[in-house]
ZATILUM-40474 format. One record per residue: residue in one letter; z, x, y of N, C-alpha, C in turn. Coordinates in steps of 0.02 Angstrom, whole numbers, padded with zeros to 5 digits, always signed. Layout:
N
AZXYZXYZXY...
***
This chain:
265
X+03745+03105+03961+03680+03075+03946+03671+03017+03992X+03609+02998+04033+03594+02950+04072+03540+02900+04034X+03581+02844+04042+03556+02799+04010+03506+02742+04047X+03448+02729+04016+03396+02705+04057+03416+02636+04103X+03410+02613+04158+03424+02562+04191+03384+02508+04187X+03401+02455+04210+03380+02399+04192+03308+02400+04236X+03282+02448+04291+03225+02447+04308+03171+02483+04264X+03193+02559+04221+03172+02583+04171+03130+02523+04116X+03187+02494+04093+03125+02430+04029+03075+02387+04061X+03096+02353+04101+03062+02333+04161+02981+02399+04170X+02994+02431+04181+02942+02490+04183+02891+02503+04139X+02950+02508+04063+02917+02509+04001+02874+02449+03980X+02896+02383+03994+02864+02342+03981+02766+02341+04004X+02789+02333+04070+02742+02324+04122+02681+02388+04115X+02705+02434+04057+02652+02484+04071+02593+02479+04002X+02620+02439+03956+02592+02408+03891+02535+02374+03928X+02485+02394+03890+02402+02353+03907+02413+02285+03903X+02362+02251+03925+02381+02150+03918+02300+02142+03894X+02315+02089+03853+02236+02085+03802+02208+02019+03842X+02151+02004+03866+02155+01963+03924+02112+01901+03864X+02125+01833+03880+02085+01770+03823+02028+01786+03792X+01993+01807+03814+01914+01800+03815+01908+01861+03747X+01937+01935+03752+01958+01964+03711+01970+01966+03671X+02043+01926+03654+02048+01914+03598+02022+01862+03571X+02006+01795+03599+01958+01774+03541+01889+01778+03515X+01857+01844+03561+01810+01885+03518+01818+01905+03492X+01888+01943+03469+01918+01998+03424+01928+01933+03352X+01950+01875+03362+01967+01815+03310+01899+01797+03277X+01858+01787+03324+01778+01771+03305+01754+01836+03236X+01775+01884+03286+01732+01945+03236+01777+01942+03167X+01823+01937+03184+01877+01949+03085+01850+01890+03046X+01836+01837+03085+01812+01765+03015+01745+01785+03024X+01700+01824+03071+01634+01844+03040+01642+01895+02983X+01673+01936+02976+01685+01985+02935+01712+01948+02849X+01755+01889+02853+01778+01863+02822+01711+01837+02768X+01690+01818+02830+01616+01764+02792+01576+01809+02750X+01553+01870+02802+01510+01934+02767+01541+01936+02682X+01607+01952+02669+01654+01966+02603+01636+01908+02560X+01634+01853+02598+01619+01794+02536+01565+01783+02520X+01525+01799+02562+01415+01791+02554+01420+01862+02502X+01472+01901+02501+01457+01971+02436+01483+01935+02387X+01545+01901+02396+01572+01900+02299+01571+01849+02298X+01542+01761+02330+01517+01721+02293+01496+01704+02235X+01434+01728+02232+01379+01746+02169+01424+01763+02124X+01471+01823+02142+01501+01868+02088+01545+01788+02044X+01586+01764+02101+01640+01713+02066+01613+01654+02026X+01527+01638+02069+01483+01571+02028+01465+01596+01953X+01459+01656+01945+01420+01693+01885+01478+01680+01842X+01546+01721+01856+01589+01723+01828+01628+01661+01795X+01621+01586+01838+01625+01509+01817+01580+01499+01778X+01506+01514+01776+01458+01495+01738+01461+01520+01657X+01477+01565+01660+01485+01616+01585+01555+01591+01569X+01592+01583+01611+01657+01516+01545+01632+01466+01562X+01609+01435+01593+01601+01374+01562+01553+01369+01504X+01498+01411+01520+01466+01416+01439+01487+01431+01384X+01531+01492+01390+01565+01505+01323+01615+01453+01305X+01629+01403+01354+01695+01351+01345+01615+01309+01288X+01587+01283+01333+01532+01243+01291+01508+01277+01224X+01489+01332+01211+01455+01339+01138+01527+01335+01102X+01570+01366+01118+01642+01365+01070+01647+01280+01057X+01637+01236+01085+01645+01173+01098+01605+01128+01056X+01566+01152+01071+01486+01124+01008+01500+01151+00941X+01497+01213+00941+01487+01261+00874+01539+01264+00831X+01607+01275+00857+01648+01293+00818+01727+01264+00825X+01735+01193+00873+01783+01166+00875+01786+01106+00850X+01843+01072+00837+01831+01024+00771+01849+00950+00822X+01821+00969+00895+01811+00907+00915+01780+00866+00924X+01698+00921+00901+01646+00873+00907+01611+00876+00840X+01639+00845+00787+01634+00857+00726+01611+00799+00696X+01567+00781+00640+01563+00707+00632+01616+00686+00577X+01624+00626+00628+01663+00565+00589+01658+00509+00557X+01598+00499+00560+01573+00449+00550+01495+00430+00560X+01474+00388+00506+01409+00350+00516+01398+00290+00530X+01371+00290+00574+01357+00203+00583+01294+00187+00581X+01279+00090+00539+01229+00097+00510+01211+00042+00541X+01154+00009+00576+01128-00048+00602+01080-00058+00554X+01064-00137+00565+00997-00141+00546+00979-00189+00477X+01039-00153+00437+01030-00184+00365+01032-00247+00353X+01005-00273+00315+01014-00363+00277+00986-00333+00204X+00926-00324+00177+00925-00307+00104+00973-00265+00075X+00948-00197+00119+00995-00152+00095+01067-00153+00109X+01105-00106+00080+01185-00114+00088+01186-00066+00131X+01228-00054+00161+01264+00009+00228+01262+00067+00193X+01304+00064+00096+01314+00094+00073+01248+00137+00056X+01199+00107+00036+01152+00124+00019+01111+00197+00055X+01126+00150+00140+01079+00178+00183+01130+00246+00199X+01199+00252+00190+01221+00319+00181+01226+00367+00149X+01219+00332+00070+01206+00405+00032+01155+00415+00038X+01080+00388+00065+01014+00435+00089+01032+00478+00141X+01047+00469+00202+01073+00509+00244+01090+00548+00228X+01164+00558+00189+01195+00615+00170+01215+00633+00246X+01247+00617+00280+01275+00665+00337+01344+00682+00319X+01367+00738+00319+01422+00754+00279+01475+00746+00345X+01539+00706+00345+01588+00738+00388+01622+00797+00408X+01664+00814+00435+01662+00888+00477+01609+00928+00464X+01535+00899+00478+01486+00958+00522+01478+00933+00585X+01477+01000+00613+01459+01008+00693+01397+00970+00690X+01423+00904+00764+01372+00850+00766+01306+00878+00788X+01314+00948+00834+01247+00968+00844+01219+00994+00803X+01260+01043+00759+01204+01059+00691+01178+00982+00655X+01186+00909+00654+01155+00893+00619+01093+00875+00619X+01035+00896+00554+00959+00899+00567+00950+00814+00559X+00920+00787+00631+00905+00728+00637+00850+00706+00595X+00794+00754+00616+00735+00724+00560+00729+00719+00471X+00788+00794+00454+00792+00756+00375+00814+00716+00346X+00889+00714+00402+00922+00640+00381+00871+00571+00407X+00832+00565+00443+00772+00507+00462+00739+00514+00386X+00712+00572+00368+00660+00588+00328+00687+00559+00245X+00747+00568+00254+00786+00529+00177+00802+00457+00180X+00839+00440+00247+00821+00354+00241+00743+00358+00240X+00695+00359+00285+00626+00329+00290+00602+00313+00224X+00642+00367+00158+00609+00375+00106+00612+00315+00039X+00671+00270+00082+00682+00193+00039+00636+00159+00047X+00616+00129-00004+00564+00078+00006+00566+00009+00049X+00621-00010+00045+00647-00048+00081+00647-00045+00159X+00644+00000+00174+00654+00049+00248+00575+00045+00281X+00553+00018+00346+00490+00026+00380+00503+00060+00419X+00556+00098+00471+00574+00142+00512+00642+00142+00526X+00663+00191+00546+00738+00203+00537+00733+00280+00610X+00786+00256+00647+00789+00315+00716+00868+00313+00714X+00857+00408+00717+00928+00443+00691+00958+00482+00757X+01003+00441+00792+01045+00468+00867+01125+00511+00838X+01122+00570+00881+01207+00582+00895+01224+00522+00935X+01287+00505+00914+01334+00478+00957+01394+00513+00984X+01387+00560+01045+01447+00591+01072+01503+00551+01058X+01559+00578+01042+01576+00641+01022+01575+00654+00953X+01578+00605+00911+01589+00639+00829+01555+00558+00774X+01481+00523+00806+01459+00485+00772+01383+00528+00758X+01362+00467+00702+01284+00499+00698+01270+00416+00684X+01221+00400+00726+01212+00334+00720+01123+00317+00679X+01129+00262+00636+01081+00258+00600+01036+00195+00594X+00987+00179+00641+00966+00114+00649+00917+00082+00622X+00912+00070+00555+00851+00040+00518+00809-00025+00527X+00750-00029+00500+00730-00086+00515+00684-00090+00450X+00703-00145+00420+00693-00164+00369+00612-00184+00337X+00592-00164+00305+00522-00209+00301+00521-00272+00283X+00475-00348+00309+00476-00383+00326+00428-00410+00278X+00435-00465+00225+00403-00480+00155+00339-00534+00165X+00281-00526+00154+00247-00591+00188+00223-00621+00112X+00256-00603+00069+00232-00603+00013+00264-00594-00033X+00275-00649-00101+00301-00624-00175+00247-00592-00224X+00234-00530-00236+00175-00498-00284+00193-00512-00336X+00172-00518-00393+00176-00528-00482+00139-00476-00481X+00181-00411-00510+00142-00369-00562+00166-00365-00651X+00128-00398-00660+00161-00405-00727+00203-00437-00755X+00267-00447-00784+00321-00479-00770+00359-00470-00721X+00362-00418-00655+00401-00401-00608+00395-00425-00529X+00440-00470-00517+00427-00490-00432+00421-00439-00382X+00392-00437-00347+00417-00394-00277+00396-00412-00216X+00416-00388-00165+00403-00408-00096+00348-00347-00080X+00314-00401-00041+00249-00361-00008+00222-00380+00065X+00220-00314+00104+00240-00328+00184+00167-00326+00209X+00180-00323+00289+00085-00348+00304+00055-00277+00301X+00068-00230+00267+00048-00163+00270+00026-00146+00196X+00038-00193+00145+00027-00208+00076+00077-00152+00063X+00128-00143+00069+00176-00102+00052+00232-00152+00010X+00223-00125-00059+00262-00158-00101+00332-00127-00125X+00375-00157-00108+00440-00127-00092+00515-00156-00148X+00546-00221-00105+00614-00247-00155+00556-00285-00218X+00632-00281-00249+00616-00300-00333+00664-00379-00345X+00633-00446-00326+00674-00487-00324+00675-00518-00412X+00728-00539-00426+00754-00581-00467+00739-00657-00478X+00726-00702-00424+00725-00729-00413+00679-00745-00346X+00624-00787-00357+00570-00772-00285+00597-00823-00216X+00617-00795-00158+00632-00827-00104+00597-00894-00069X+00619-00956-00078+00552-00995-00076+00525-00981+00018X+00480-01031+00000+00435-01012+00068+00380-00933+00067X+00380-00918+00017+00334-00863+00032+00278-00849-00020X+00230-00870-00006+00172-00845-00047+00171-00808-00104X+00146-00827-00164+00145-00771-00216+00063-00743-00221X+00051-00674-00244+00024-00639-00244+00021-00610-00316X-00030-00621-00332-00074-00605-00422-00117-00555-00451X-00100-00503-00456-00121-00432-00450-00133-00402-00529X-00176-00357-00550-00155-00323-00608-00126-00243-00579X-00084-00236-00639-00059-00175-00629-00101-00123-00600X-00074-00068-00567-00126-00037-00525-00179-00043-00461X-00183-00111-00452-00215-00119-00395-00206-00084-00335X-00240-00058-00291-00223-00015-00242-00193-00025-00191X-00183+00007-00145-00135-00021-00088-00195-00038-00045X-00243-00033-00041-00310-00052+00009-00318-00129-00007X-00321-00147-00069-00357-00200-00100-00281-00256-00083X-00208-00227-00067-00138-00278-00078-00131-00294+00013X-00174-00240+00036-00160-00255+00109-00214-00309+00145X-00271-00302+00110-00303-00339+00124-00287-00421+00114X-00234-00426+00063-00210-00491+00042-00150-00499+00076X-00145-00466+00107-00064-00477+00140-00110-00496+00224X-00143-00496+00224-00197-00489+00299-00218-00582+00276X-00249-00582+00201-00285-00652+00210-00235-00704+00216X-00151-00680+00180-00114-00716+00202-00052-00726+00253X-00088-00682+00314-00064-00693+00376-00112-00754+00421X-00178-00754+00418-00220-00791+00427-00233-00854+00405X-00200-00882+00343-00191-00925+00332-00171-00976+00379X-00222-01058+00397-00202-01087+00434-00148-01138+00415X-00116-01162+00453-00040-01197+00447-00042-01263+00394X-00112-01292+00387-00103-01346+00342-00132-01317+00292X-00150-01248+00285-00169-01226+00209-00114-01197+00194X-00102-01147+00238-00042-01106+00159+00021-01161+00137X+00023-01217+00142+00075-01231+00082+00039-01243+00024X+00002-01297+00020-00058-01298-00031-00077-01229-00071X-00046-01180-00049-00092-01093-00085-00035-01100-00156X-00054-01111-00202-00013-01081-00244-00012-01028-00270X-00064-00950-00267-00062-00895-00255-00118-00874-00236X-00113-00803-00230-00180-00785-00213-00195-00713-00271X-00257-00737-00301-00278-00665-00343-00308-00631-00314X-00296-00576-00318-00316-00498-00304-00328-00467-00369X-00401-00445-00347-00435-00380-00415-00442-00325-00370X-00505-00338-00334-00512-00286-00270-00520-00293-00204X-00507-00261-00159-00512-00285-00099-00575-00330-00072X-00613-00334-00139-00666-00389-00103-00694-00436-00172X-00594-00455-00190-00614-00500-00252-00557-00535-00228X-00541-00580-00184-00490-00611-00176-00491-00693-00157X-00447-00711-00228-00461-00800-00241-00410-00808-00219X-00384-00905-00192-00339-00911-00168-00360-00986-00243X-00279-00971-00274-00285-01050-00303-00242-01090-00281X-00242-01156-00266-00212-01202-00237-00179-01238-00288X-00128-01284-00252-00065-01315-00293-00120-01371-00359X-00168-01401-00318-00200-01451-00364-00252-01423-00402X-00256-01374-00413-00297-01324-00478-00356-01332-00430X-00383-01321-00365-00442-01308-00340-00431-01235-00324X-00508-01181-00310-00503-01126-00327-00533-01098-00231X-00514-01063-00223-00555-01038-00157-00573-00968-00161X-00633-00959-00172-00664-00888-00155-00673-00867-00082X-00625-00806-00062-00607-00780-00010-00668-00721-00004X-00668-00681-00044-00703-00609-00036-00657-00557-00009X-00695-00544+00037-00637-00493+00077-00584-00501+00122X-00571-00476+00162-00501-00512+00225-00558-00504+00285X-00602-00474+00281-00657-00472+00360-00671-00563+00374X-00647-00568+00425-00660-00623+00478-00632-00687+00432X-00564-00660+00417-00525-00692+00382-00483-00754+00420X-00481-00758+00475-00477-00809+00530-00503-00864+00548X-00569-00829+00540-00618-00891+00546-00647-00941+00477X-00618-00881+00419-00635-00927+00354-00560-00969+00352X-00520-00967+00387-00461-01013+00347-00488-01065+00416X-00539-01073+00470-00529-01133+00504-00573-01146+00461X-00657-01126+00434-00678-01164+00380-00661-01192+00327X-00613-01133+00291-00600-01199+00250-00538-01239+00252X-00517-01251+00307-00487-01312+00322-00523-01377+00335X-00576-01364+00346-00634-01413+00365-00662-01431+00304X-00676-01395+00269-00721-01387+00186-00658-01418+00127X-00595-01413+00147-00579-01459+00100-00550-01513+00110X-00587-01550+00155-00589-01605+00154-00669-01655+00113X-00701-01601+00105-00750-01624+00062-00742-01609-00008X-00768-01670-00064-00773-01643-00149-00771-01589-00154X-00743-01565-00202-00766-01510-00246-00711-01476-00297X-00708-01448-00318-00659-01400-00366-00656-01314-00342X-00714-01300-00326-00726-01252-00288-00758-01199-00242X-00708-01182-00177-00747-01172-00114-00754-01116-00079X-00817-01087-00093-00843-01014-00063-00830-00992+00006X-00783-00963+00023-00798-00959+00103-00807-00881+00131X-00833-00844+00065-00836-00782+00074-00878-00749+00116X-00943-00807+00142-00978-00791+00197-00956-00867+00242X-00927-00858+00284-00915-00889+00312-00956-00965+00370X-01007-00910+00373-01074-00949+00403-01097-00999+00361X-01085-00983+00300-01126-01006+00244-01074-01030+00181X-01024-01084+00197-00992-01091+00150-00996-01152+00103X-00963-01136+00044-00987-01179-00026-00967-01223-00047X-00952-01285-00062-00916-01311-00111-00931-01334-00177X-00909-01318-00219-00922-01334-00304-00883-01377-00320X-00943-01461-00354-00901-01502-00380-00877-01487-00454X-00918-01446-00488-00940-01455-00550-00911-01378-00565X-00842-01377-00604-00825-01282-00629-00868-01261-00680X-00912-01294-00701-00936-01238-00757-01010-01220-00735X-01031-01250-00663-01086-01229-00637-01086-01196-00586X-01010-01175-00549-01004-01149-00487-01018-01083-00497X-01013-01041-00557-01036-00989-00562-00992-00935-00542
***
């Protein structure tokens, strides 16, 4: 057997094709074009496929894992009421899913205290429900009857005091009076000017266009209605500085003073 010589491989070599630069890195160009083509196809496929777990990660997450569960209520806001108070209206029960909880009925059960003028009901990611009240604001002690209460500038008659808070106007009503006729008195005594209302020692209310103010020294002021109730407290700041026992300012243009009570009529 004759075995190939060292000019033979030499031979073999040299007869193998040679791939010249330019060649092959057109041949390199075309495989990462081809590459790219494969990923512009199953992109979409892999974005779709991230999108649908991550959603199903999210509703499992919301709906049915006990991490976003409530833990708690938190209550701003209060001074009359107690915290306690303002949670058993709520009622938000712990471990419910914070997104199932219905914001507006839990609003709709605080709003429903009397005490309460607005109240806004937030999730707090991850496991609060936060509860921010705001209290109604008293411009007024009402007497109905034997019973105190606070009465706001909306004639909304609300806490039940024990004891009347000084500094605040009392208000003289018979039972039943309407809420038209208590707002209007909660109006004449916002208008009240600064050197009258201490002097007010209450104000009676029958109907919204029967409203006396009696003063600390047994003088009587006929108000009428709360219309242009502004301009009757600069009159009669002016008007009682003149005689009388008592002073009409129910038309304002045209106001009264009575020296004489059993002729003022």
């Amino acid at each position: 057997m004759r075995r190939p010589g060292r000019g033979a491989g030499k031979a073999s070599a040299a007869s193998q094709p040679t791939v010249d630069p330019t060649t092959a890195k057109s041949r390199r160009r075309f495989a990462r074009r081809q590459w790219r083509r494969r990923w512009l196809a199953w992109r979409y496929v892999v974005v779709a496929v991230l999108l649908v777990a991550l959603a199903g990660a999210g509703v499992w997450a919301l709906w049915f894992s006990t991490w976003l569960t409530v833990k708690g209520v938190e209550i701003t806001g209060t001074d009359v009421l107690s915290e306690a108070a303002v949670r058993r209206a709520a009622d938000v029960q712990r471990g419910e899913q914070l997104v199932s909880v219905d914001l507006d009925a839990v609003t709709a059960r605080v709003a429903a205290l009397a005490d309460v003028e607005s109240v806004a009901v937030t999730r707090q990611w991850p496991d609060q429900v936060r509860v921010a009240v705001t209290e109604r604001t008293p411009v007024a002690v009402i007497q109905i009857g034997q019973r105190l209460r606070a009465l706001d500038a909306g004639g909304v008659v609300f806490h039940e005091y024990r004891d009347p808070p000084p500094g605040l106007p009392r208000v003289v009503t018979p039972a039943g009076t309407d809420r038209d006729a208590l707002r209007e008195a909660a109006e004449v005594i916002g208008a009240l000017p600064a050197e009258v209302a201490p002097i007010v020692a209450h104000v009676d209310v029958k109907t919204v266009d029967q409203i006396t103010l009696e003063l600390t020294d047994g003088r009587s002021v006929v108000w009428g209605t709360a219309d242009d109730s502004e301009l009757k407290g600069r009159v009669l700041a002016g008007l009682l500085r003149q005689p009388g026992r008592v002073f009409d300012v129910s038309v304002p243009g045209q106001p009264t003073a009575c020296v004489d009570v059993a002729v003022c009529g």
